[in-house]
N, C-alpha and C positions, 0 to 999 in steps of 0.2 A: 352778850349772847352766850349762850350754854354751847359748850362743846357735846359733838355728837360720836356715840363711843360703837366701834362693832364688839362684839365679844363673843370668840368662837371657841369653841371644845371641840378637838378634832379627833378622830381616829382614823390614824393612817393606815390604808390598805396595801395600797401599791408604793413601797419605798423606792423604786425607779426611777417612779414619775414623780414621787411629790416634789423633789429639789428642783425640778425644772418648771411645777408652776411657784416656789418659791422665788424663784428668781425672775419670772416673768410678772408679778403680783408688785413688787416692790416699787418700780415707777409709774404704776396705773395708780398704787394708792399716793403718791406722792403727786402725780398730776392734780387730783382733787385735794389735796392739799392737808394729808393723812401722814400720819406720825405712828408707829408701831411703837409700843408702849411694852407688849410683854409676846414674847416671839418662842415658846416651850421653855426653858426653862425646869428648873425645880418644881416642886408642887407638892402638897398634899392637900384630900380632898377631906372634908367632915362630915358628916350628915348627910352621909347619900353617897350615891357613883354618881361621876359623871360622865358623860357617853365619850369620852376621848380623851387618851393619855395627853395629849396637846391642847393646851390655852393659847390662844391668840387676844390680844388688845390693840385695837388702832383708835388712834383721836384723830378727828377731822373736826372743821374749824366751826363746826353747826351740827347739827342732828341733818338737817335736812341735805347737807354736804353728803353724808355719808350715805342718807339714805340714794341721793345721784350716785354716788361711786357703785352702791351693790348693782343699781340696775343700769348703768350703763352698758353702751354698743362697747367701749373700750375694755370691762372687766367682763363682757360677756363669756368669750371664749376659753379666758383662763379661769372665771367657773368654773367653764364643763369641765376643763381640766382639774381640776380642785375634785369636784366632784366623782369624778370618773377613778382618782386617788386615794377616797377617803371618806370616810362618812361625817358628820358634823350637825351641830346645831351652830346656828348662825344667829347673832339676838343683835338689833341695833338700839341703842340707848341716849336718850336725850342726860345732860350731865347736870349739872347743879348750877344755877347762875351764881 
C-alpha cells in the first residue's frame, strides 16, 4: 500500500503563535501514525513562487491515513490554530506503490 504524503507551504503570520501549534501538531500526527519528513529547513524554489517561506512533509502509513488525520476532531482545533498563525496551502498526496 502507497504511503499518503501532506505537503504544506506555509506563510507564517503570527511568530507567537506558530511554535505553540508546532508543538501541539506533533503527537496528533504521530497518533495517526505520521512521520515529518521535512519540517522548514533550507529551500529554494524554481519556476514560480510559492505562497510560503516554509515546506512541510509528513508520511502517514496510507493516503487515506492522512486524509483521517486533516479531518479529524483530534487536529481540529490546532487547525484553527495553524490557521489563525499562518496562511498555507495544504495538498495531500497518494505515494507510489
Amino acid at each position: 500500500m502507497a504511503f499518503g504524503y501532506v505537503i504544506a507551504q506555509i506563510n507564517v503570520t503570527d511568530a507567537v503563535t506558530y511554535p505553540d501549534y508546532v508543538k501541539m501538531v506533533q503527537p496528533i500526527v504521530k497518533k495517526f501514525g505520521g512521520e515529518f519528513l521535512v519540517r522548514g529547513g533550507k529551500s529554494e524554489s524554481y519556476e514560480g513562487t510559492p505562497p510560503g517561506d516554509r515546506t512541510v512533509v509528513i508520511r502517514f502509513p496510507n493516503y487515506q491515513r492522512a486524509l483521517d488525520w486533516y479531518h479529524s476532531d483530534d487536529y481540529a482545533p490546532t487547525r484553527a490554530m495553524r490557521m489563525s498563525a499562518s496562511t498555507s496551502v495544504q495538498t495531500i498526496v497518494e505515494g507510489i506503490e
